[in-house]
N, C-alpha and C positions, 0 to 999 in steps of 0.2 A: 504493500500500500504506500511506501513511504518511497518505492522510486518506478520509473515508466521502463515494465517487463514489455518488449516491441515483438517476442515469443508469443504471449499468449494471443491466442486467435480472438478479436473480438468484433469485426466484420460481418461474421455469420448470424443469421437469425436466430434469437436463443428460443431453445423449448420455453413450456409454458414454468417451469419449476424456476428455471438459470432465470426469466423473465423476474417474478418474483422474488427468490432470495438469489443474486447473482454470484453470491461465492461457491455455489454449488457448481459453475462454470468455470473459473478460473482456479479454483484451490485443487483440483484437480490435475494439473497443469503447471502446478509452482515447481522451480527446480532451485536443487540445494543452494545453488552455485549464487542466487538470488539473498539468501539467507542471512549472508554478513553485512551487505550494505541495509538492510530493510530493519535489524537490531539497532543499529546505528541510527536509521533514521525516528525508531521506536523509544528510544532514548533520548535524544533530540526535543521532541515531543513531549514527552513526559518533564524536561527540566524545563519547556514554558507551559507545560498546560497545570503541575500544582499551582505557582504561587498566584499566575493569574486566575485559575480558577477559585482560589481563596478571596480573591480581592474582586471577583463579577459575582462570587454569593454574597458579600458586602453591596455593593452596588443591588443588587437585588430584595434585597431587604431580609435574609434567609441567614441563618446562621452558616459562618462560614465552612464546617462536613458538609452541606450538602452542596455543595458549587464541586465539590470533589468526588460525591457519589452521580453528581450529573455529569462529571467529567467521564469518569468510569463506564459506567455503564451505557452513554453516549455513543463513545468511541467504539464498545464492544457491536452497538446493534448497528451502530451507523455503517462498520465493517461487513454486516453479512449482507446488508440490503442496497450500498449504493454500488455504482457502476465508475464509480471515479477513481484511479489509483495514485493521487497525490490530494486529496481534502480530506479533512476529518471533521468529526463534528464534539460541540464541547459549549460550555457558556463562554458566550460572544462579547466582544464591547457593544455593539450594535440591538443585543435582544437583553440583557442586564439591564439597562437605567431602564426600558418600557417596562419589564416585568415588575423593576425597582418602586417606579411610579404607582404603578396600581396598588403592591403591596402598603405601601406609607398611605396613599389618601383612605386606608383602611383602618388600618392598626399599626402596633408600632414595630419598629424594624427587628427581627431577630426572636420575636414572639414564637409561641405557639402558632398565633392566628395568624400571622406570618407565612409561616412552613403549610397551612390550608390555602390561604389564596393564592401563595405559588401554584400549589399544588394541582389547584383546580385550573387554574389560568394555561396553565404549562396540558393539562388533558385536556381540555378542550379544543387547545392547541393543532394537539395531535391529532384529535377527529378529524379537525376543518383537516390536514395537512392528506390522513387517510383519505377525505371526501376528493382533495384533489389528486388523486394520484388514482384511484377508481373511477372515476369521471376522466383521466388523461387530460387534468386541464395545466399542461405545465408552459401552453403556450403563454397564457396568461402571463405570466412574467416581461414579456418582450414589451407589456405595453403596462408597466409603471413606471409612472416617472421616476428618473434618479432626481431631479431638484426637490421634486414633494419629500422624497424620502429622505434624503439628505437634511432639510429642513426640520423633520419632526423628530429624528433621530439628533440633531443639534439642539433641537428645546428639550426634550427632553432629558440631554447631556446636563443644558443649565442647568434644569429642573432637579436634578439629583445633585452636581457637586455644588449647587446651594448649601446641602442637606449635609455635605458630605465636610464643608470646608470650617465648621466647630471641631472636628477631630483634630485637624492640623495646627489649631490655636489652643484646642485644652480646654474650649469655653461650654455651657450649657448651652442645647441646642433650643431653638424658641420657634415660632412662626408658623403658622400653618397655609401660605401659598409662599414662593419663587421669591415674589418682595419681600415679605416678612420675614422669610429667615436671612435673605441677605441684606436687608437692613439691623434685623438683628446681632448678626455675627459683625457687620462692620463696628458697630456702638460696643461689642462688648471686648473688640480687639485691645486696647489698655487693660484687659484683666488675663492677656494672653498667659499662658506657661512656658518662660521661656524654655525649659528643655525639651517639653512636647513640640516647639516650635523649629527649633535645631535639628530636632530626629527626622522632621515632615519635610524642612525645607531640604535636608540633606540626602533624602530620601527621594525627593522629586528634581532635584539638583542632577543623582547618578542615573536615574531614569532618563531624564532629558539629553542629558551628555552621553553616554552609552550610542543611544539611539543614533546622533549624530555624529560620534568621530567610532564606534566601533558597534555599526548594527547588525553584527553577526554574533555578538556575543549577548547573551542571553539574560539583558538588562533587570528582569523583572526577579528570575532567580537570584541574580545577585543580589539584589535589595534587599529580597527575603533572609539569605542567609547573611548577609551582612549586617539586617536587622536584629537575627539572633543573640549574632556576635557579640553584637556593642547590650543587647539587655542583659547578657550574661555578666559579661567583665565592669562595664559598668552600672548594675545595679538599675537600670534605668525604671521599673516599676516602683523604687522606691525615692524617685525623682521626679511622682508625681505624674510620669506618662502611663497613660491606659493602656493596659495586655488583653492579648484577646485571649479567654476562658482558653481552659485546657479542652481540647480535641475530643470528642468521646472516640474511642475505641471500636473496630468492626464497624458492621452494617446498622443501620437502623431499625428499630422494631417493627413493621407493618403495623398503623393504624390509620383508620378511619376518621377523613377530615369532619370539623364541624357541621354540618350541611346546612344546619340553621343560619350560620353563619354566610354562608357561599349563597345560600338564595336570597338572605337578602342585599347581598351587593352584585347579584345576579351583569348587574348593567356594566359594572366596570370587569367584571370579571371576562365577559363577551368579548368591551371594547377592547382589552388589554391582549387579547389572544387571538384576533384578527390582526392589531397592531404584531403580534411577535410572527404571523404566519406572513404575512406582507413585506415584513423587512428580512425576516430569517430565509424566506423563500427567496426575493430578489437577490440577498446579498450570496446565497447558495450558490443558488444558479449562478450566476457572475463568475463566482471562482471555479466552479465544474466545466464552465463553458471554454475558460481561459486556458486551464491546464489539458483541458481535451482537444481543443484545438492546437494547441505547442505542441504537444507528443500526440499528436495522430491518430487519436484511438476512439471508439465508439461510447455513446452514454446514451442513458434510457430515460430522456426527454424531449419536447418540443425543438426541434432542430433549428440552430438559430439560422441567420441571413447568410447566403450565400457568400464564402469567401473568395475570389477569384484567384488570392494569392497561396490558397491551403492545397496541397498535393492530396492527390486522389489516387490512394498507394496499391489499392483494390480494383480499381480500375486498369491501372498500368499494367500490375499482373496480370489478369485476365487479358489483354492486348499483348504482351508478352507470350502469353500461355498461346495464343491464336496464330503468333506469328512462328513459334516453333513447330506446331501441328505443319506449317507448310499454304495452309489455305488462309486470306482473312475475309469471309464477305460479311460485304454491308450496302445499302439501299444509300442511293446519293452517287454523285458523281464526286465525292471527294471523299478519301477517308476522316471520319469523326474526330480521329484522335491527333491528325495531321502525317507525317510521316509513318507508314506504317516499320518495324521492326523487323530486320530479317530479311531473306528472299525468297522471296517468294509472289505464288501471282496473285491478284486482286480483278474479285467478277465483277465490275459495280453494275448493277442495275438503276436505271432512271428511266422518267418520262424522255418520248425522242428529241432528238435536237432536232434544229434545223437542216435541213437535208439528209435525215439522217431516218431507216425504215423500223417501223413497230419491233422489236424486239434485240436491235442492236444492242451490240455489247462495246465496252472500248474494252482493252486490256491494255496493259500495263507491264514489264518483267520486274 
C-alpha cells in the first residue's frame, strides 16, 4: 500500500467479490521482494499518524484514545476496501474542527457526551458515504466547488482555534460563539502563564520551522517526543502547565451512546455528517485521483476528465500484442493508434474514395 507494485494487474474487470472488498484481488499477487520497502513505508506512517492523531481527537472535541482507535482501525478497513495503493485513511485536518464544531455547540469537549455525538455524527456518516457508493454516485465529487469548501473548512478552522488558543496562554476558557471566546482570550492574555506560554510558542515555533527548512522530517512526532522530554526533566506539570490525563490502556469497552441525547440534537448531528461526507469525500477523491493518475493504475470511481497527457499502457499493449500476431485490422483509412508497430500488413476498410470501386482495398507493407 505504501508504494506503486506496476506487477499487479489492475486493468482487468474485477469479479463481483475483488469489486467489493478489493484486496481479495491484489493480496493475492503480492510478492516478497515488495515486503521491505512497504514496512518502511508502514513505519513512516505510523510516526505521523500517532501524534497527529492525538492532536485531531483534541480538535474534535473527543478524548485524545480515541483519534488513535480511529486511526487504527481506519487504516485497517480502509486497507481491504479501497482500490488506491498510496492513500490511507485516518483523522484528517480537514474532517476534525467540522466534527470538532458540532461536538462543542453541544456539550463540553472531552465529555462522555462528547464521545456520543462523535459517535453518532461519524455513523451517520458512514451511511450517507455506504448510500453513495450503492447508488455509484462518486461522480458527484467532480462538481463541488473547491472555493465553497475551502471556505467552510477555513471558518470552521477559526471556529475551533478560537477555542483552542486559552490552552497556549494557560487562561480559563469563556464565550460561547467565534467572538466571544476571542475577545475573551484576548482580555484575559495579562493573566497568561508564562511557562504554558514558552512550551506553546516553542512548540509551534518547531512545527512551523521543521515544515519549512526540513519537510521530510516528521515535524509533528518531534514535538511530541520532544514535549515529553522537556515535562520529564523539567518538571513542567509542576510549573503550572496542563498534562493531558494518562492514556487508558487497550481497547474501549463497547457501549451504547445516549440516544436521548443524539435525538434531541438530531439537527446538528445530520448537518455535521453531510459536512464530514462532502469535504472527506472531495478531499478523498482528490488525492486517489492524483496518485492514480502518477503511477498509472486503475480505481473504483467516477472517472475523472480526460487527460490527453496520461499514457494509455493497456492500450499500447494490446497494439503491440496485434502487431506481433502479424495482422492489424481496423475500419478507417488511417491506423487509430498512428504508426502501427512491426511488419506487417494493414487491411483498412473505408467508405470508397473518389475514383475508386465498392469494395477496394488500399494496402500498405
Amino acid at each position: 500500500m505504501g508504494i506503486d507494485h506496476p506487477h499487479i494487474a489492475t486493468t482487468k474487470q474485477p469479479r463481483a467479490l475483488n469489486r467489493f472488498i478489493p484486496i481479495t484481488a491484489w493480496l493475492p499477487q503480492y510478492q516478497r521482494s515488495w515486503l521491505r520497502k512497504d514496512v518502511i513505508a508502514g513505519l513512516s506512517v505510523w510516526a505521523l499518524m500517532v501524534p497527529t492523531s492525538l492532536g485531531y481527537a483534541a480538535l474534535s472535541g473527543v478524548p485524545v484514545q480515541n483519534g488513535l482507535y480511529a486511526a487504527t482501525i481506519g487504516m485497517f478497513v480502509f486497507a481491504l476496501f479501497t482500490t488506491s495503493k498510496q492513500v490511507v485513511q485516518g483523522p484528517g485536518s480537514s474532517t476534525a474542527p467540522v466534527l470538532g464544531a458540532a461536538v462543542v455547540s453541544i456539550t463540553a469537549a472531552g465529555s462522555e457526551n462528547a464521545v456520543a455525538i462523535a459517535t453518532a455524527v461519524v455513523l451517520v456518516a458512514g451511511l450517507l458515504f455506504v448510500v453513495l457508493a450503492v447508488l455509484k454516485l462518486g461522480w458527484v465529487s467532480k462538481f463541488l466547488s473547491a472555493a465553497v469548501l475551502t471556505g467552510f473548512i477555513f471558518g470552521v478552522a477559526i471556529n475551533v482555534v478560537s477555542g483552542e488558543l486559552f490552552k497556549v496562554t494557560g487562561t480559563e476558557k469563556s464565550g460561547s460563539n467565534t467572538w466571544q471566546k476571542l475577545g475573551h482570550w484576548g482580555s484575559s492574555v495579562p493573566d497568561a502563564k508564562t511557562t504554558t506560554v514558552v512550551v506553546g510558542v516553542a512548540a509551534l515555533v518547531l512545527l512551523f520551522g521543521l515544515k519549512l527548512l526540513a519537510p521530510k522530517v516528521p515535524a509533528a512526532l518531534m514535538a511530541v517526543v520532544l514535549g515529553i522530554v522537556a515535562t520529564k526533566v523539567f518538571n513542567l506539570g509542576d510549573h503550572g502547565v496542563e498534562l493531558i490525563p494518562e492514556v487508558p490502556r487497550g481497547l474501549p469497552k463497547p457501549s451504547i451512546p445516549d440516544v436521548h441525547l443524539i435525538i434531541d440534537n438530531w439537527e446538528t448531528v445530520i448537518g455535521a455528517a453531510v459536512g464530514l461526507v462532502l469535504i472527506g469525500f472531495s478531499v478523498t477523491t482528490a488525492a486517489v485521483r492524483q496518485y492514480a493518475t502518477k503511477h498509472n493504475y486503475r480505481i473504483d470511481i467516477a472517472p475523472p476528465a480526460a487527460d490527453p497527457n496520461r499514457v494509455d499502457h493497456e492500450a499500447d499493449r494490446r497494439h503491440l500484442e496485434h502487431g506481433r500476431r502479424g495482422l492489424h485490422r481496423h475500419r478507417g483509412s488511417q491506423c487509430p493508434q498512428g504508426d502501427c508497430p512491426g511488419r506487417h500488413r494493414q487491411r483498412h476498410r473505408s467508405t470508397p474514395g473518389p475514383g475508386e470501386a465498392p469494395g477496394h482495398r488500399r494496402a500498405r507493407a
